[in-house]
LOPARO-345671 format. One record per residue (C-alpha): x, y, z. Coordinates in Angstrom, 2 decimals. Example, Ala and Ser with C-alpha at 12.3 -4.5 7.8 and 13.67 -1.06 7.14 Angstrom:
<rs>
+---------+---------+---------+
:      c1 :      c2 :      c3 :
+---------+---------+---------+
:   12.30 :   -4.50 :    7.80 :
:   13.67 :   -1.06 :    7.14 :
+---------+---------+---------+
</rs>
This chain:
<rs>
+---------+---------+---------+
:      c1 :      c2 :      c3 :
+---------+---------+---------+
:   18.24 :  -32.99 :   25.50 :
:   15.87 :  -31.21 :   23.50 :
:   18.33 :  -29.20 :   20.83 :
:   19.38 :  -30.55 :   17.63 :
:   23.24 :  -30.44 :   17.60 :
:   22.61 :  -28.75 :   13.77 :
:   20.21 :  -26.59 :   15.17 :
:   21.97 :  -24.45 :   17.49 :
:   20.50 :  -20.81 :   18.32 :
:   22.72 :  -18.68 :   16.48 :
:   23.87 :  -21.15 :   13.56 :
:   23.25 :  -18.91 :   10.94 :
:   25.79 :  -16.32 :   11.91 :
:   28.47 :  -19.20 :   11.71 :
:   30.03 :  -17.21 :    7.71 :
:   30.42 :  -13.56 :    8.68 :
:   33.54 :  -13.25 :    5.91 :
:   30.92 :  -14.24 :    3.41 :
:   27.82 :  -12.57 :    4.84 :
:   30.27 :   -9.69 :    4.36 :
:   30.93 :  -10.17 :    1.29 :
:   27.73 :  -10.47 :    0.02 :
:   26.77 :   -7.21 :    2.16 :
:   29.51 :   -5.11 :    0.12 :
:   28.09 :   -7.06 :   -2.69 :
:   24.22 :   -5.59 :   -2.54 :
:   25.69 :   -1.96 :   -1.67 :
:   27.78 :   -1.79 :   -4.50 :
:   25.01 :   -2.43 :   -6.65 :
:   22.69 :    0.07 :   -4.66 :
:   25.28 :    2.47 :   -5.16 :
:   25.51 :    1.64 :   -9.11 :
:   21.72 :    1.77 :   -9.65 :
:   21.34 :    5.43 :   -7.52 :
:   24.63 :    6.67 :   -9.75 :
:   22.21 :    5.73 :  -12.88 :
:   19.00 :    7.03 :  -11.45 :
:   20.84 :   10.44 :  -10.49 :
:   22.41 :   10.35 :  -14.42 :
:   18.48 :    9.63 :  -15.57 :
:   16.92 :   12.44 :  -13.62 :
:   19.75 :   14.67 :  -15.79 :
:   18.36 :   13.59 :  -18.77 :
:   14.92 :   13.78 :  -18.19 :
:   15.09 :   16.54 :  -15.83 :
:   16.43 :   20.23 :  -16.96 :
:   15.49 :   21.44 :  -13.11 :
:   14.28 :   21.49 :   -9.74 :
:   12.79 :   22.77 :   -6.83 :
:   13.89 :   22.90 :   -3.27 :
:   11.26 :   21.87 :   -0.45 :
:   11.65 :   22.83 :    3.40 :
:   10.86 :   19.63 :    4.71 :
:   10.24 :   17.37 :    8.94 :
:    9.36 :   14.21 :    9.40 :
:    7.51 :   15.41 :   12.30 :
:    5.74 :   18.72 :   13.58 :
:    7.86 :   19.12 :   16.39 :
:   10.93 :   18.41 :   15.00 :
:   12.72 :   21.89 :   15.58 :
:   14.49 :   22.27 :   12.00 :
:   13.68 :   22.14 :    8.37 :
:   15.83 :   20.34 :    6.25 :
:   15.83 :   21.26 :    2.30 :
:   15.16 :   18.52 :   -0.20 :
:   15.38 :   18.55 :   -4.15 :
:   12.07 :   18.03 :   -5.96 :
:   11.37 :   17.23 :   -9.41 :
:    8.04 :   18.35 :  -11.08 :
:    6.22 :   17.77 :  -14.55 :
:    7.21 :   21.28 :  -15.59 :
:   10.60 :   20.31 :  -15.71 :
:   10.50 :   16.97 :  -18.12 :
:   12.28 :   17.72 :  -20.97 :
:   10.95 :   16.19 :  -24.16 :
:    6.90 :   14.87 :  -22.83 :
:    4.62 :   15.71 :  -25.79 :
:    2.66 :   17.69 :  -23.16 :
:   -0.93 :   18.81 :  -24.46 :
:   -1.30 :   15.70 :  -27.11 :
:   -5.20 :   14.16 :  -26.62 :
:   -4.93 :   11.20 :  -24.77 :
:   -8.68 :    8.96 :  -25.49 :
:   -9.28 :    6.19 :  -22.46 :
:  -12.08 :    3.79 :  -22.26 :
:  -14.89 :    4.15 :  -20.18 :
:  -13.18 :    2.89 :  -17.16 :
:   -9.96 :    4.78 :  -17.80 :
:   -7.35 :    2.70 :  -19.96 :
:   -5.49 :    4.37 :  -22.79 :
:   -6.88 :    3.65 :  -26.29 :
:   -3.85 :    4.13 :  -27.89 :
:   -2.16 :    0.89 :  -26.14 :
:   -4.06 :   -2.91 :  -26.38 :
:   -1.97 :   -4.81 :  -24.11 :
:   -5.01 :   -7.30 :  -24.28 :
:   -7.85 :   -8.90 :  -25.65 :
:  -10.13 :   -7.83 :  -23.02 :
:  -11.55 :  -10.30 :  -20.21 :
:  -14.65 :   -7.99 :  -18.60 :
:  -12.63 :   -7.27 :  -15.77 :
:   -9.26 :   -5.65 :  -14.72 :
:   -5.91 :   -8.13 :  -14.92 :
:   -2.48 :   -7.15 :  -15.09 :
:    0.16 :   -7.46 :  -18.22 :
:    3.91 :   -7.14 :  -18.02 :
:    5.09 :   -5.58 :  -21.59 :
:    8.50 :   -4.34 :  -22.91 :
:    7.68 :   -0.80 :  -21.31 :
:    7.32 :   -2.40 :  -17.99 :
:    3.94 :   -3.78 :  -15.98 :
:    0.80 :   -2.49 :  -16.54 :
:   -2.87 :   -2.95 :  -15.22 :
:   -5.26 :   -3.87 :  -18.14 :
:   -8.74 :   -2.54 :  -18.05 :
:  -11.67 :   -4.75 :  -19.31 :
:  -11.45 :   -3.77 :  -22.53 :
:   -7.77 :   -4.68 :  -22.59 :
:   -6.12 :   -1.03 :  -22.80 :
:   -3.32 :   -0.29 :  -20.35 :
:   -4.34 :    1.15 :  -17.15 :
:   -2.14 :    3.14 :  -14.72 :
:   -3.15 :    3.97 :  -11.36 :
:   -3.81 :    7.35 :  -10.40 :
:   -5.80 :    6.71 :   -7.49 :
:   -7.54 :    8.35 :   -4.00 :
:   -8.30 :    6.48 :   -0.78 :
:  -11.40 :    7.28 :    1.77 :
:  -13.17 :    8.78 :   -0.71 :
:  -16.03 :    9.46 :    1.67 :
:  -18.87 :   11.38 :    2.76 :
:  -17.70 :   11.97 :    6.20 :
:  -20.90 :   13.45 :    7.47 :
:  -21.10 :   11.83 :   10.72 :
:  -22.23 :   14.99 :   13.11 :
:  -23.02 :   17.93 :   10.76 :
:  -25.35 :   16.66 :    8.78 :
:  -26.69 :   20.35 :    8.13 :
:  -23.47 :   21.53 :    7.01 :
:  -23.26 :   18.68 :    4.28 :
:  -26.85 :   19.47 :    2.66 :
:  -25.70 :   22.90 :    2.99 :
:  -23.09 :   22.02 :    0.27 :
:  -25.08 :   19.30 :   -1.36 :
:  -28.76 :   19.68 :   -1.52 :
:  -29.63 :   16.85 :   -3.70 :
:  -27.56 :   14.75 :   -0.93 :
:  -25.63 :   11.43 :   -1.52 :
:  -26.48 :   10.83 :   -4.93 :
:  -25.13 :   15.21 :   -5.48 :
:  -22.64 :   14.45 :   -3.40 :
:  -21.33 :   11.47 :   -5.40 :
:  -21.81 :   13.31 :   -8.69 :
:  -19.77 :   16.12 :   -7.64 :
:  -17.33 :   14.25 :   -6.27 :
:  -16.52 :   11.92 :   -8.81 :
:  -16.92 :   15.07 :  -11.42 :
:  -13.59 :   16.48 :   -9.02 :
:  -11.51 :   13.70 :   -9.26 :
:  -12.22 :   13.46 :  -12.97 :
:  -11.19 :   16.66 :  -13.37 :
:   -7.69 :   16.43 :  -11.98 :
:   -6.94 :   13.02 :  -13.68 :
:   -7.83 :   10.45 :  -11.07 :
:   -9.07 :    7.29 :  -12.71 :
:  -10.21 :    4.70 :   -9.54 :
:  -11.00 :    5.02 :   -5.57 :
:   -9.11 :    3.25 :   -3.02 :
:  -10.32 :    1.57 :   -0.47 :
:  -12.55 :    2.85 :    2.92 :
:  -14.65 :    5.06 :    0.17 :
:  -18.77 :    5.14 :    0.17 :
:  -18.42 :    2.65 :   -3.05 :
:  -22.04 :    1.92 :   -2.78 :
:  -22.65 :    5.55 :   -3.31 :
:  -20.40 :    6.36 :   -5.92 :
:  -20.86 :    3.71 :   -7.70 :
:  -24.41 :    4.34 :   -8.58 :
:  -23.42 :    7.62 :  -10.06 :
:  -24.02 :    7.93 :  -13.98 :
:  -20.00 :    8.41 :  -14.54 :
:  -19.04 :    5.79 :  -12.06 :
:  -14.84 :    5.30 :  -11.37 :
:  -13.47 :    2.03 :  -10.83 :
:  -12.74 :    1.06 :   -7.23 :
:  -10.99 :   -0.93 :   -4.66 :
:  -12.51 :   -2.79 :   -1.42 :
:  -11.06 :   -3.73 :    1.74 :
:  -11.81 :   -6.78 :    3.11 :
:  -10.35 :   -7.26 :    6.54 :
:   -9.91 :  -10.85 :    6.95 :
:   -7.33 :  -11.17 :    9.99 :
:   -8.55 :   -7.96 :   11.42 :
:  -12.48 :   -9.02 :   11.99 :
:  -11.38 :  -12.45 :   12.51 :
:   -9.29 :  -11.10 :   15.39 :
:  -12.04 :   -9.11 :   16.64 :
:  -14.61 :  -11.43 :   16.52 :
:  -12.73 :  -13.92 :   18.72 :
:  -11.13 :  -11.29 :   21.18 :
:   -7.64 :  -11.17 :   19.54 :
:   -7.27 :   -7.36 :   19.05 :
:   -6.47 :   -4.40 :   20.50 :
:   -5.81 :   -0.55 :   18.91 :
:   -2.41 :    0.03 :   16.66 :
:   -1.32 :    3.50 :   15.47 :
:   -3.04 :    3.70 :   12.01 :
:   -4.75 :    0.31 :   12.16 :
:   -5.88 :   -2.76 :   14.04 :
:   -2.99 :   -4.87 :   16.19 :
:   -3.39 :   -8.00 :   17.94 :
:   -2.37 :   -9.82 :   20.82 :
:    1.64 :   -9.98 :   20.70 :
:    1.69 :   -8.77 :   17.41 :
:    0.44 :  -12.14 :   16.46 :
:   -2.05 :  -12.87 :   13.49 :
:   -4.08 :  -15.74 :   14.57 :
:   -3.76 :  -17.95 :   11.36 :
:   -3.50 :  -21.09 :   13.11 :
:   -6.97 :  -20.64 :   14.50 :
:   -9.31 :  -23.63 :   14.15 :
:  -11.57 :  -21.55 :   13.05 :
:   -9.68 :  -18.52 :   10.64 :
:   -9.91 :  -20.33 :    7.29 :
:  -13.83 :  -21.05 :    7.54 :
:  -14.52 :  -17.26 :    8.88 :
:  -12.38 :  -16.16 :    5.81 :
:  -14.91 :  -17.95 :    3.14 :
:  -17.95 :  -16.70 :    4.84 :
:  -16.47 :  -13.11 :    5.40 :
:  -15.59 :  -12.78 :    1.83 :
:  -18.75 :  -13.90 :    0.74 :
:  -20.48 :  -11.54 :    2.95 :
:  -18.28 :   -8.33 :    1.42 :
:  -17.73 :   -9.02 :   -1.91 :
:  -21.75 :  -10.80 :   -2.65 :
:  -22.47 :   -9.36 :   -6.22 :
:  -19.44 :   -7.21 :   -6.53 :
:  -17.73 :  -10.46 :   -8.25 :
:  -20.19 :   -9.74 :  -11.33 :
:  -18.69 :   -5.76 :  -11.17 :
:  -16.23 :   -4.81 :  -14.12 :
:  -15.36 :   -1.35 :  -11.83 :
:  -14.11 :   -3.23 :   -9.04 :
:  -10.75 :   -3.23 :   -9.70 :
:   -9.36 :   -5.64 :   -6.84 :
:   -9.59 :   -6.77 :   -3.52 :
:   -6.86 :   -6.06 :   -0.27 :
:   -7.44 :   -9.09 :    2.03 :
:   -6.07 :   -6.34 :    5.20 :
:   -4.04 :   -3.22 :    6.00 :
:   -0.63 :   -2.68 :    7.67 :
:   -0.26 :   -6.33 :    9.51 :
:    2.68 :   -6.95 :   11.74 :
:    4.62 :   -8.74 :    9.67 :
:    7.66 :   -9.05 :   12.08 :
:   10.81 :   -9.85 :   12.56 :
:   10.85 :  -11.58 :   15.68 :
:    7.51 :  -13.43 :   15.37 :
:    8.14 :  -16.67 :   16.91 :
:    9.21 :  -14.70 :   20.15 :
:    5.81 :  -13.20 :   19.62 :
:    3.67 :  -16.08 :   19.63 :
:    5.67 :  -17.61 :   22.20 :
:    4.32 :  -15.26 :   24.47 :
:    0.57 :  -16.11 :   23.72 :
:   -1.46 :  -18.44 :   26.33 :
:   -0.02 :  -21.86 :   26.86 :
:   -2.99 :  -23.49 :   25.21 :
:   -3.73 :  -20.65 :   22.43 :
:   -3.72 :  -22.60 :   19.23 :
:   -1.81 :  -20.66 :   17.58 :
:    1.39 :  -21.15 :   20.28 :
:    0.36 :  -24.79 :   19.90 :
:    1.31 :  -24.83 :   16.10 :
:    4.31 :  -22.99 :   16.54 :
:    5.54 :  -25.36 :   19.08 :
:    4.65 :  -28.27 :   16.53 :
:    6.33 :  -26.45 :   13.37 :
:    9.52 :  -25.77 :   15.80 :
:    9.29 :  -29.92 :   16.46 :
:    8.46 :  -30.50 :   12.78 :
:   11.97 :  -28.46 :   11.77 :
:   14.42 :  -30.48 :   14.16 :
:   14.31 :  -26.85 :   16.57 :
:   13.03 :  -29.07 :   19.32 :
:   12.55 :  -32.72 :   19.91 :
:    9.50 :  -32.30 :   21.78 :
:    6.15 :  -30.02 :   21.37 :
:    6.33 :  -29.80 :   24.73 :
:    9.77 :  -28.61 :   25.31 :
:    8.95 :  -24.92 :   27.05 :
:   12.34 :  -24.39 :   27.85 :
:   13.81 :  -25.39 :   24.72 :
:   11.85 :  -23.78 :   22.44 :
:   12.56 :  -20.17 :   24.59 :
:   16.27 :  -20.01 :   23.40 :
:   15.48 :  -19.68 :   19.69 :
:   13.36 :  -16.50 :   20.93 :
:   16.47 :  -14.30 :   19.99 :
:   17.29 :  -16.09 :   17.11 :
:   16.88 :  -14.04 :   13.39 :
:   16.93 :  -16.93 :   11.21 :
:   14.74 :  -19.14 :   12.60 :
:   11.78 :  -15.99 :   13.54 :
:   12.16 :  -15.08 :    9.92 :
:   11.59 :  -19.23 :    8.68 :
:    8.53 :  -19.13 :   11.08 :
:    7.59 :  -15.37 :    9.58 :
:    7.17 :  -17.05 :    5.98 :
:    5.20 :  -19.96 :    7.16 :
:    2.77 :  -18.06 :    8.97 :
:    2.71 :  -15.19 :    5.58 :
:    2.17 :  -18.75 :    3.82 :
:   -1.06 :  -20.06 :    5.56 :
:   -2.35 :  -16.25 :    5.82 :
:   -1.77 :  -15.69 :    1.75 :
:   -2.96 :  -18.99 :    0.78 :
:   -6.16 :  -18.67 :    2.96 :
:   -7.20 :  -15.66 :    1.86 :
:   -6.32 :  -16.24 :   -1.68 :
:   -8.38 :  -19.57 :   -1.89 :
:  -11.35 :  -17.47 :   -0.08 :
:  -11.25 :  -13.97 :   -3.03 :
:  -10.23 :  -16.84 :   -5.88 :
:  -13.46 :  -18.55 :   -4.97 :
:  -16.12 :  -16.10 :   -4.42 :
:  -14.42 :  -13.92 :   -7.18 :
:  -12.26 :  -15.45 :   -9.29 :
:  -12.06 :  -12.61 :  -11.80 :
:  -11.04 :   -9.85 :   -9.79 :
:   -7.57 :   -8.93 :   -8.80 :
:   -5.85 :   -9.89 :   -4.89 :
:   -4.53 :   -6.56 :   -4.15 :
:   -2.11 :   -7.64 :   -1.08 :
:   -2.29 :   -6.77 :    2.49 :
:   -0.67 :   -3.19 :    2.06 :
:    2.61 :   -3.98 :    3.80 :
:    4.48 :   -1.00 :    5.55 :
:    7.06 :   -0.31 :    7.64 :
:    9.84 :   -2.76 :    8.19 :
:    7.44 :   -6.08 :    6.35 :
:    8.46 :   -4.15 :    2.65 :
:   12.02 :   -4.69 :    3.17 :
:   11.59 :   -8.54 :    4.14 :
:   13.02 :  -10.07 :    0.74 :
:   11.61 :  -13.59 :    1.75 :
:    8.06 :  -12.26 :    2.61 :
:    7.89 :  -10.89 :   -0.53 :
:    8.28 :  -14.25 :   -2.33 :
:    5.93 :  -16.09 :    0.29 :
:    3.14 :  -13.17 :   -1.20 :
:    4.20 :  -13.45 :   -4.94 :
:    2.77 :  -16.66 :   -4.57 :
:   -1.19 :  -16.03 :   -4.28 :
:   -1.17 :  -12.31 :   -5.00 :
:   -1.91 :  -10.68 :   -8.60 :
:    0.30 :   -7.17 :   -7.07 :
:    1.79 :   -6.31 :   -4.64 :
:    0.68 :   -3.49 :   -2.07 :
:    2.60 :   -0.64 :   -0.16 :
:    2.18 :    1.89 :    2.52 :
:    5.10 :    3.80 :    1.63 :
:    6.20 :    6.84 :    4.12 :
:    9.62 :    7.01 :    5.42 :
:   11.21 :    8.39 :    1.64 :
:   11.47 :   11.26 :    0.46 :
:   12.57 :   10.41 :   -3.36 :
:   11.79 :    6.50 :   -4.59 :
:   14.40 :    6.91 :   -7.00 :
:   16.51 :    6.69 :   -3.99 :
:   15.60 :    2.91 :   -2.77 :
:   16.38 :    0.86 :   -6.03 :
:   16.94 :   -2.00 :   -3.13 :
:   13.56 :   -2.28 :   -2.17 :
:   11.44 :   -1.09 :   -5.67 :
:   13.70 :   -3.59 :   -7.71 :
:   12.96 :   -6.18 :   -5.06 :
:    9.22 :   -6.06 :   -4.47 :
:    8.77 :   -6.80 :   -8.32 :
:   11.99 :   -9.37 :   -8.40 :
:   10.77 :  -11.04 :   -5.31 :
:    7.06 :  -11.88 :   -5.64 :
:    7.92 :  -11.63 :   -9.58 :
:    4.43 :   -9.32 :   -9.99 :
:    4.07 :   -5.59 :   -9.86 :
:    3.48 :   -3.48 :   -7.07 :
:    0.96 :   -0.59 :   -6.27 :
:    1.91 :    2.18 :   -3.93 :
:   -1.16 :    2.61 :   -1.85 :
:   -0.57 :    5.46 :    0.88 :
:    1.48 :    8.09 :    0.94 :
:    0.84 :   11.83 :    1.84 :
:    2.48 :   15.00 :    2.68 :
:    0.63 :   17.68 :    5.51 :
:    0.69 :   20.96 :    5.08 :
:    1.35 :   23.38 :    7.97 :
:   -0.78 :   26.13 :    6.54 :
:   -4.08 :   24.96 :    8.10 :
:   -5.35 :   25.32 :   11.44 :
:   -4.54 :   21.26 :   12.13 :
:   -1.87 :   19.83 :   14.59 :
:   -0.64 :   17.30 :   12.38 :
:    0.54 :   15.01 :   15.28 :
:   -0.92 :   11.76 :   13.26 :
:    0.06 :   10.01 :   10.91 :
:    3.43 :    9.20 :    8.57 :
:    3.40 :   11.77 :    6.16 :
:    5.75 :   13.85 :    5.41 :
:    5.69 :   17.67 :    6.97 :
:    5.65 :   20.25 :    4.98 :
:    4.76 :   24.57 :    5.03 :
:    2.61 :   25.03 :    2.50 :
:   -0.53 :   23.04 :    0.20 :
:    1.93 :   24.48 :   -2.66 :
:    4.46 :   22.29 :   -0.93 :
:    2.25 :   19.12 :   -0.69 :
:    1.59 :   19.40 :   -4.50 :
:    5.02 :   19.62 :   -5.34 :
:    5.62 :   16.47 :   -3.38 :
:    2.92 :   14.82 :   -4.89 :
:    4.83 :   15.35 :   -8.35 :
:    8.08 :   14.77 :   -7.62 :
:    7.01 :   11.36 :   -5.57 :
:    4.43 :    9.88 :   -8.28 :
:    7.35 :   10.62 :  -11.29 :
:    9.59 :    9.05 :   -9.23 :
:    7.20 :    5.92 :   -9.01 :
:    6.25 :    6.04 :  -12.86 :
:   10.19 :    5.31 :  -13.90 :
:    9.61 :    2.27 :  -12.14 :
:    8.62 :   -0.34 :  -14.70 :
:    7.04 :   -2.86 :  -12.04 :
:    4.98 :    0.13 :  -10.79 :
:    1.47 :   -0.21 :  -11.88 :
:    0.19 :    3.02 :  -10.22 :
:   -0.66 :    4.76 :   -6.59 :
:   -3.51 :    5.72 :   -4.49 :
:   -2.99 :    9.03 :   -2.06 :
:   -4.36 :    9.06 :    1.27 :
:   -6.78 :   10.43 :    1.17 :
:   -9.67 :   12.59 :   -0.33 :
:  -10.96 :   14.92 :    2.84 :
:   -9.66 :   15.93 :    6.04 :
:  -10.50 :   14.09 :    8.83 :
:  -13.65 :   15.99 :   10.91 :
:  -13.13 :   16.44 :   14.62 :
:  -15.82 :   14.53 :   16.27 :
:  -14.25 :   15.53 :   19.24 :
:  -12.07 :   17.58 :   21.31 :
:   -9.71 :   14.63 :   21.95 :
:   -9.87 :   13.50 :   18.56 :
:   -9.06 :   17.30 :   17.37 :
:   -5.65 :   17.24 :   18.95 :
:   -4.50 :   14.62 :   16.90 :
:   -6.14 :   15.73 :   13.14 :
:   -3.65 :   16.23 :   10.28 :
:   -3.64 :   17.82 :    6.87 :
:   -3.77 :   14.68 :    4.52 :
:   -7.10 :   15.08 :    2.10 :
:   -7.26 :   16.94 :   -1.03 :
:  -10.55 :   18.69 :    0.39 :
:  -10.73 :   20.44 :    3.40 :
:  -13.12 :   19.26 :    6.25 :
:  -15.75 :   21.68 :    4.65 :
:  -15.90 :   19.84 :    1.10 :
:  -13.19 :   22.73 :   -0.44 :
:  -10.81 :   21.72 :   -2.07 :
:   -6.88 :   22.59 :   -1.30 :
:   -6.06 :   24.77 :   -4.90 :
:   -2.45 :   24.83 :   -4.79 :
:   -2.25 :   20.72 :   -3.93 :
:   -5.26 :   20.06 :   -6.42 :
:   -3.59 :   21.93 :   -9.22 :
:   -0.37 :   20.03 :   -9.05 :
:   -2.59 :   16.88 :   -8.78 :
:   -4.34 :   17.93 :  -11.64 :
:   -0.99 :   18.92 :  -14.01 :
:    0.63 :   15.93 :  -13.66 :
:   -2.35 :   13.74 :  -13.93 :
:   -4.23 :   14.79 :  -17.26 :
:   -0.58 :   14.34 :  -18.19 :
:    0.29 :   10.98 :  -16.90 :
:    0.02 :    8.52 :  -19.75 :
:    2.19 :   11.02 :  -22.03 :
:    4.41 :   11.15 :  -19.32 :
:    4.53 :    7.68 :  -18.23 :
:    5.26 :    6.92 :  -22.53 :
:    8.09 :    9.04 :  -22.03 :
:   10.22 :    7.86 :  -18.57 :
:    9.09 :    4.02 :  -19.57 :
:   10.79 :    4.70 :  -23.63 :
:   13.64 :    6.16 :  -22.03 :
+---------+---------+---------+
</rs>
């Protein structure tokens, strides 16, 4: 009693000759689509530079990788005057009538954001752009006498300077954005994450908050009412802002694979268990809520973890959608910033397509995206809206840092770090559902302590004294003030 003869653990396994086939299927076309890519980066591309690359410090050898830079496009109309709006679109291109605030535009050049005065708008973005003054306060006025408000100035006067148009999120927005030359910005909202905490439900992750199990407590009584209210306590008069770009609802959830085993494993009258029991009786899995037994032998089983993964991503998207759409229903849903193994869930993908204006990635484990047509083709096909890359870094072992956090990629010098920075964010423009990046992030983290110091890395433009890295800043800079030219070019060809 208690399993539905259909319903067997394992059931979906019962075609391997065609699962096959369909395998060989998706790798022939992988290998098709990085045989074109390869035959693009000819054309475009008349050279290249090598990079001594680790994934981590202590990884023993170097491996050399191929790198593409600006330098080397062959026909960009480099130099040409390029006039944007006040918020940063290109004048040149009216993809739109204008609504006040940012939206998004698919063209035959690919997807684009739209500004509010309708011009296309391309990404070229920094996250944690931040005072970071905690502890050495006298050092900061020592730099900036004429405190936040200098600070803000000068800061947004730097990014200007090297091309960047917005700020991503975990930036002093309320600072900067009283500046006389403000830059359009981003805001995190944390929906899950300070639900979780304010019910007891969390505990630390590496690079963000995690929760009990792994599970996000969606089913919670109480999750969709703390959403409004949260949202309305964040956002308040930002839904009247033209800068603010968009909203991410969270960062880096774990979206995984084996989910229902997860919340299997919560309290026996945690209400989130509860509904998972229910939605296993509700699919035939069991016959009974209460079948403990029963429902532990689907704990192994792919198909039916990844059917429960979509309908918890469903009630998590479609709260938090109905909670930004309401308070600000003219501003863009960013995502949740998926990473690791959520961006390759196909089905996930759709389930966020659904209440999301783009897509958002933490993307660290590759080198070239040229070289993962499976997953960039798929995160536009998918959720059938465009996607914004919105971390990725390189460290530099040239500084005094240990470099033992963090995803980025390891590299020797800042010269280094710029050239990844070019050859990644060209590799991201030739995507047409790519509307843009943000790098993480603007300054080195400060070493509030001695503990905390073991574990700094290289990531920010600046330096943890306000000085910027030259080598990094100038290939930031290059490619940049040269982005719409050469986003014209890879997008016509």
């Amino acid at each position: 009693m208690g399993i539905c003869p259909s319903c067997q653990p394992g059931h979906a396994s019962a075609f391997p000759k065609a699962a096959l086939a369909k395998s060989n299927e998706k790798q022939q076309r992988n290998s098709e689509e990085r045989r074109r890519s390869t035959e693009r980066l000819r054309t475009f591309f008349f050279g290249s530079q090598e990079v001594d690359t680790k994934r981590k410090p202590n990884h023993s050898n170097w491996s050399t990788r191929k790198a593409y830079r600006s330098k080397f496009l062959r026909g960009v109309n480099f130099g040409k005057k390029q006039e944007l709006s006040k918020y940063g679109g290109l004048k040149s291109k009216k993809i739109g009538q204008g609504t006040g605030f940012f939206t998004t535009a698919k063209t035959r050049n690919g997807h684009f954001l739209v500004d509010p005065e309708g011009y296309a708008f391309y990404s070229f973005g920094v996250c944690s752009v931040r005072r970071d003054a905690d502890g050495r306060e006298e050092a900061f006025k020592k730099v900036f006498e004429g405190g936040n408000d200098e600070w803000a100035a000068k800061s947004i006067d730097l990014l200007r300077s090297m091309g960047f148009n917005n700020i991503g999120p975990w930036s002093d927005d309320k600072i900067l954005r009283k500046a006389s030359n403000p830059l359009p910005y981003t805001k995190m909202l944390n929906i899950a994450q300070d639900f979780g905490k304010s019910i007891g439900f969390t505990k630390p992750g590496s690079g963000h908050v995690d929760f009990k199990h792994h599970c996000i407590p969606v089913f919670h009584p109480d999750f969709e009412e703390f959403a409004m209210k949260h949202v309305k306590k964040i956002v308040g008069k930002l839904s009247f802002d033209s800068y603010c770009l968009g909203f991410f609802s969270d960062n880096e959830l774990p979206w995984r694979r084996d989910m229902l085993k997860c919340y299997l494993k919560l309290d026996a009258k945690d209400p989130n268990r509860l509904v998972a029991l229910k939605w296993m009786e509700s699919k035939g899995y069991i016959e009974d809520a209460r079948e403990e037994k029963t429902a532990h032998l689907y704990e192994t089983d792919k198909g039916v973890n990844m059917e429960f993964l979509q309908h918890v991503a469903n009630r998590y998207f479609q709260v938090c959608a109905k909670a930004i759409k309401k308070v600000a229903p003219n501003h863009l849903y960013l995502g949740s910033r998926f990473h690791g193994q959520a961006k390759k869930h196909t089905e996930l993908l759709k389930i966020a397509g659904k209440y999301v204006d783009v897509v958002s990635i933490n993307w660290y484990d590759t080198w070239d995206p040229r070289t993962k047509p499976e997953w960039t083709d798929m995160w536009t096909t998918a959720s059938r809206k465009p996607f914004l890359i919105t971390e990725f870094y390189a460290k530099g072992m040239d500084t005094k840092l240990p470099n033992k956090s963090g995803a980025g990629w390891v590299v020797k010098t800042q010269k280094d770090r710029g050239i990844f920075y070019e050859h990644f964010v060209l590799g991201l423009m030739e995507h047409t559902g790519c509307v843009g990046f943000h790098w993480f992030k603007f300054m080195d983290d400060w070493p509030k302590n001695s503990e905390k110091a073991k574990m700094l890395s290289n990531k920010g433009i600046l330096d943890s004294n306000f000085t910027p890295y030259v080598e990094l800043a100038r290939s930031q800079a290059e490619l940049n003030k040269e982005g719409y030219s050469i986003l014209e070019f890879l997008r016509r060809s």
